[in-house]
Every structure is written in C-alpha cells, then in structure tokens.
N, C-alpha and C positions, 0 to 999 in steps of 0.2 A: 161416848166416843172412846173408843181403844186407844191406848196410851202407846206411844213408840217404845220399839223393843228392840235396843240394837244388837242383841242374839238373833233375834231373828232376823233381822234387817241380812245381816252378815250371814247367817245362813242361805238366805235367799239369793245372796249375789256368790256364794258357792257354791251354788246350781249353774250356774252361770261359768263354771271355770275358774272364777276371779276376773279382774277387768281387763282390758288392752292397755301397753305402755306403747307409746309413740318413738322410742329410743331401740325396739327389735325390729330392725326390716333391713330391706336388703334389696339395692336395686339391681338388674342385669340387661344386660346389652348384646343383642345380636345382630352379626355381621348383616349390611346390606342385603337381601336376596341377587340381586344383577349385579353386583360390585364385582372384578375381574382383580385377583390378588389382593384383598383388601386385609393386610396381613397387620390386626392389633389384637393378637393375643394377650401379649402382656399388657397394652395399651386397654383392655377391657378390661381383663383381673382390676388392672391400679382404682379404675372407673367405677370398676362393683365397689371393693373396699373401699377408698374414701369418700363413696359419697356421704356426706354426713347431715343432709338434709333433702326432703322431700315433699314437697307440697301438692296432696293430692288434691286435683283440679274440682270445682263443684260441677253444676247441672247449668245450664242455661239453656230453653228452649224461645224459637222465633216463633209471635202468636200474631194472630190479628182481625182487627174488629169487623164486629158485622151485627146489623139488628134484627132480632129474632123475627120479628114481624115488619119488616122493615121500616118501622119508625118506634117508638120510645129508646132506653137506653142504651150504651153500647156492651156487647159481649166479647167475649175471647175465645178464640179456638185455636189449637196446636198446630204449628205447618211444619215446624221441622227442630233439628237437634241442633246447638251451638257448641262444639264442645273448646272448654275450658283450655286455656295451655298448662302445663303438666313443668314444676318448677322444681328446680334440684340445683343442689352445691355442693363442692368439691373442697376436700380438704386440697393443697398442695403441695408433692413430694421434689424433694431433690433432685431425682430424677427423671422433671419434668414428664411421669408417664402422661397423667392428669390432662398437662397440654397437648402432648403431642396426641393423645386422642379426639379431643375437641376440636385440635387444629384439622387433622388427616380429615374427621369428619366433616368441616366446615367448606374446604376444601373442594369436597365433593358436591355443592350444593353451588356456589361461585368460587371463580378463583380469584383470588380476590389478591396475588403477589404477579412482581412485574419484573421480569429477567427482559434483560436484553431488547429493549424496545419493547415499543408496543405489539410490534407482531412476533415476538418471541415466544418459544414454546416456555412452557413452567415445570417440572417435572415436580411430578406426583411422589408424596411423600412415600408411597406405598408400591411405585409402578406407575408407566403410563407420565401422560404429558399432557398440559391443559394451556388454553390462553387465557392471558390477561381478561379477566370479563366474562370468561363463558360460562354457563349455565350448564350444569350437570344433566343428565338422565333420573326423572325421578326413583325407578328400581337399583340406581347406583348410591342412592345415600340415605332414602328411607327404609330405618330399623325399627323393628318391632322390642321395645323396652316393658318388663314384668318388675314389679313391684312387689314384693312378700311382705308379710307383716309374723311374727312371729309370738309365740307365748313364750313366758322364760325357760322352760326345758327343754327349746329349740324347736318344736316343731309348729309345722306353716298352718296358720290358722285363716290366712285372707290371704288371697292373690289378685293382683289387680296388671291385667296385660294391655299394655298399649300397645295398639297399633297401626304402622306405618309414621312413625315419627318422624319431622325433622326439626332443625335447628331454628328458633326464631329470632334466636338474641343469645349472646352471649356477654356476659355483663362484665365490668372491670375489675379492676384488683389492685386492691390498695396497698400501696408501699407507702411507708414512712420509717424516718429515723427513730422516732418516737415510740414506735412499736414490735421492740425487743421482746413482748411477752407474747407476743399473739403468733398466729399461723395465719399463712396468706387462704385468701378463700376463694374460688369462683366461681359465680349462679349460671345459669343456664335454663332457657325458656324454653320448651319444646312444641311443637304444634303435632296433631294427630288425627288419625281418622275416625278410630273407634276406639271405645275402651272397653274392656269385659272384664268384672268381678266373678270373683269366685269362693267357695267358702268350702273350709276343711274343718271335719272335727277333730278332738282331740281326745287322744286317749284318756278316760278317767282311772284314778287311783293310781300307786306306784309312788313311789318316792323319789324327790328331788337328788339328781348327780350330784355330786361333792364334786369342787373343778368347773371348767371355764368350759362349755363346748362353745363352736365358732362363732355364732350368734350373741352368746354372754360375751367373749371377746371382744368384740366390734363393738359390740355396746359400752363397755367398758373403755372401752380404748377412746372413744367419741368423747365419752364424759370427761376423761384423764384430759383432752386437750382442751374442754373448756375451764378444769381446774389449772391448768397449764396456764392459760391467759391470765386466770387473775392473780396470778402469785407474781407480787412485783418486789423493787428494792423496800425494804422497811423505811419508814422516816419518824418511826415514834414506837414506845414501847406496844402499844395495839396495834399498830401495822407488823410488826415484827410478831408477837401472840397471833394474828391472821392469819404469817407465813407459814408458822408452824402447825396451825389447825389445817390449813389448806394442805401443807403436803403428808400430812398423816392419813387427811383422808385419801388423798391419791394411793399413796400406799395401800391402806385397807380395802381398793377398789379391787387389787389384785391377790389377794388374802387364799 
C-alpha cells in the first residue's frame, strides 16, 4: 500500500485553485421589478456591505410511496422541489441604512403601522400610501437576490441567483447594557422561487496584489468586528496579554 505524501496531496489540491473560504462573498439586491419609486440606493449598497453572513439553503425534495408491483415494499419517487429559505444577517450602522431597508421592504409585503385610525392611510417610506393590514402586489416586493462567492484575488468563482424573494421573518435584535463589546446584528429569512448556481473559472498563474482589493476588504473588515467583540476590560494580567494579542492582530489584518 502507498504511503501518504503530503507533497503530493498538496499538489493535487493545487490543481484545484486551492480551496474555497466561506468569509469571500458578497450578497446583492435588486429593486422590486413592479415597485413604483422604490428609491433604496443607498439603502441596498448598506445591505450588500454589511451583510456579514449567509446561509446557503440545502435541497429538499416532496417524494411519495408507492409499490412497485402493488404489493411487497414500499418505494419513493420524486413529485416536486421544496426549496430551502435562504438566511442572512446584517451587521448594524448608525445610520440605520440596514433598517430602513428591511423595514421599506417589509413594508411592501403587509403594512404592518397604524396612522390615524384604523382606516387611515400610512404613507410609504419610499412614496405612495398603504392601509393598516393591506397586502402588497406580489411584483411590488419580490426581488431577485445573487450571492457570489469569491477566491482571494477577487475574482467570482460561484454565483448563486435567487429568485423572486420575499421576506419570511425577520428576527430580533438584542440590546443589552452588558454589551459594550459587541455590534448589534439582524437575521433575516427569505422565502423564494428558484434558485440557479453558476460556476466561473479562474484565471491560472499570475501573482497575488500587494493591497486590499474590495472583496479582501469586506473580508477583513467582517473579521476586525468579530475581533472587536472579543476585546473586552482586562481583569487579570492574561486578560490584559489577550487584549494586547487581540488588538495586534486586528491591526496586522490591515497590514
């Protein structure tokens, strides 16, 4: 039996490119197609940049039984596609873009605020006017959302397009006193109709940029605020050793 060679092992997985990191991708958001003024330019930019996680949905398909010869065991055959809801989370900025995107969109699906009675109009964060309760036009709030995944010299190696999105859930957001170190976060559950992968290759050979392009960026920038969380007050001389290895490496992140 051939003994392992981890030359060659490593060779063979640089045939390959080298592997995938799960910290290069990059979500995007397009406007409604029916939406009338649905004006969140800067409200999508904030959306693409912080999202800072992304949970691509599995497979589920609806099967069902039936005996081949209609009697011994039972079998399974395929009748249709179930697909997955499509999960992601938001850093949150100051400038509540973050919300006021999720909210305009949410918005658009029920209106879910209450002016002036119940039979008061609500006006639309974006234009337009809605009542208490009413139910949107589905070409008014479902968007079509793309997922890239990237290699580290920025170029797109998998695309993953969703389409006809909307909103399933939108999850809470934890305030506490207690939590000086952290950033606030909010998930978000999408429902969809289809989803289509794609696959790009990449150029071989050439040599790695010196410097951040925007993908190294964002990645970076993600990392920095999970070292951000853990850098707390010292209370002993190894908490304080922690603080100072923690922020060297944030530093050296942007080297």
């Amino acid at each position: 039996m051939a003994k392992f060679n981890v030359n060659e092992f490593r060779s063979q997985v640089d045939k390959f490119q080298g592997l995938q990191v799960p910290n290069l991708f990059m979500v995007t958001f397009s406007p409604p197609r029916g939406s009338n003024g649905f004006k969140t330019t800067s409200n999508l930019d904030a959306a693409r940049i912080l999202c800072s996680r992304a949970t691509m949905p599995g497979f589920a398909f609806s099967q069902t039984e039936f005996k081949r010869q209609g009697f011994g065991p039972n079998e399974r055959r395929t009748t249709g596609y179930i697909p997955q809801a499509l999960s992601l989370e938001f850093f949150l900025d100051n400038t509540n873009q973050v919300i006021e995107f999720l909210t305009k969109w949410a918005q658009r699906h029920a209106q879910y605020a209450l002016n002036a009675g119940e039979i008061g109009s609500v006006p639309m964060p974006d234009g337009g006017a809605s009542y208490f309760g009413e139910t949107g036009y589905f070409d008014d709030y479902a968007m079509d959302v793309t997922l890239e995944v990237f290699e580290p010299k920025g170029g797109t190696i998998l695309t993953y397009k969703f389409y006809d999105c909307a909103i399933l859930n939108i999850g809470s957001i934890d305030y506490g006193w207690q939590q000086n170190n952290e950033i606030a976060l909010i998930q978000t559950q999408l429902s969809y109709r289809t989803m289509m992968p794609s696959t790009s290759d990449i150029a071989e050979g050439g040599e790695r940029k010196r410097g951040l392009n925007l993908f190294q960026f964002i990645a970076k920038m993600k990392g920095a605020a999970e070292i951000v969380k853990s850098i707390k007050k010292p209370r002993g001389v190894q908490d304080a050793l922690n603080v100072i290895n923690n922020g060297k490496t944030l530093l050296n992140l942007f080297d």
